[in-house]
VOVEXKE-669425 format. One line per 2 residues: for each residue x, z, y of C-alpha. Coordinates in steps of 0.25 Angstrom, whole numbers. Example, Ala and Ser with C-alpha at 12.3 -4.5 7.8 and 13.67 -1.06 7.14 Angstrom:
49/31/-18  55/29/-4
//
This chain:
483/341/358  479/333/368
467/322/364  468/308/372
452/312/378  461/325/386
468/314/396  453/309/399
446/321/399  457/327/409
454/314/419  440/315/417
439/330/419  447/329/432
440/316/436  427/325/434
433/337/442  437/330/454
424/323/455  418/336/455
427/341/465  422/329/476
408/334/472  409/346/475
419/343/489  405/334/493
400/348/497  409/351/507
403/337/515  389/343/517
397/358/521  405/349/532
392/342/537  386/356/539
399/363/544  398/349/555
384/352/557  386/369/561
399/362/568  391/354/577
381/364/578  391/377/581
397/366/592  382/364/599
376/376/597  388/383/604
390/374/616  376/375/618
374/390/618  387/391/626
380/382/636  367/389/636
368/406/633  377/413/642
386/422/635  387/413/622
400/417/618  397/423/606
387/411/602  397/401/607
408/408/598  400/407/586
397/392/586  411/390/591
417/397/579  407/389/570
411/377/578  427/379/573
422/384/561  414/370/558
425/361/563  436/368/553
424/365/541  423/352/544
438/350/544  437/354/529
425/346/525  435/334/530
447/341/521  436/343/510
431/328/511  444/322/509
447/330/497  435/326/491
439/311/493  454/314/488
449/322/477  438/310/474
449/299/473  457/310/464
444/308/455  447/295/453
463/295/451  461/306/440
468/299/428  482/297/439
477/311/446  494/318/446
499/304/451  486/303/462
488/318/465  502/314/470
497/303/477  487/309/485
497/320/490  506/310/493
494/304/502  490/315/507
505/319/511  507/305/519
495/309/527  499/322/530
489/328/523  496/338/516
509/343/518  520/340/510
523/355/503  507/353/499
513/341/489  515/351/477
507/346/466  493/353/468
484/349/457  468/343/459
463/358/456  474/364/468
467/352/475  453/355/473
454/370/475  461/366/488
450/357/492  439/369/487
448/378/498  443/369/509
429/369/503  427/382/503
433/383/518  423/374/522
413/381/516  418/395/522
418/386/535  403/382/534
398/396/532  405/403/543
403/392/551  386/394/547
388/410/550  395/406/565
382/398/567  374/410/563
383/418/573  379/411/583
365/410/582  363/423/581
373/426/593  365/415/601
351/422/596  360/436/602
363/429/614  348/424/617
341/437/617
//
């Protein structure tokens, strides 16, 4: 039998969760800045070896493929970003969340953000683990991108001798 504190408990639970998701979405802002930082520094290191060292390819592949690998990171610290906003203003419209979760897909429709099959009802938690997905791409993103840069260092320190 349900008591009349479930209905509240229920909104403040969720309210609680999705607050704790956008917590834990912040992360992927400082993951971006550092995939931006290997980004730029893949882009420099690899023009200037290219420049410098004769028979670079090998260096010059390496900080290209870190290059490609930093620009696709970046894409989803965007993606990541603004689900952390939409999932934040979800916070807020937790006690109309089934009526704001239409809304939002309608939106997000109208822009073209998603496609209309897309508009089944997915619920906050198919939501999230979706959002997680591009988290954890991002983070998979950042280390390859990490062991390119260490690839070419060592193929540069290879090249030098």
């Amino acid at each position: 039998m349900l008591n009349h504190d479930e209905p509240k408990k229920f909104t403040t639970d969720c309210q609680t969760s999705l607050v704790t998701f956008c917590s834990l979405l912040t992360i992927s802002l400082s993951i971006g800045l550092l995939l931006l930082f290997f980004t730029i520094t893949a882009l420099c290191f690899g023009l200037i070896s290219n420049w410098m060292i004769n028979n670079a390819l090998p260096l010059t592949l390496f900080c290209f493929a870190a290059f490609i690998m930093g620009l696709i990171g970046i894409y989803y610290t965007l993606r990541i970003q603004f689900d952390k906003q939409l999932f934040k203003y979800l916070s807020t419209r937790n006690k109309q969340l089934a009526n704001t979760l239409i809304e939002l897909d309608n939106a997000l429709l109208t822009l073209h953000l998603i496609k209309s099959n897309q508009l089944t009802k997915r619920t906050i938690i198919e939501r999230q683990q979706g959002a997680l997905r591009l988290f954890r791409k991002q983070i998979t993103l950042l280390i390859i991108q990490i062991i390119l840069l260490i690839g070419a260092w060592f193929s540069g320190i290879i090249q030098s001798w």
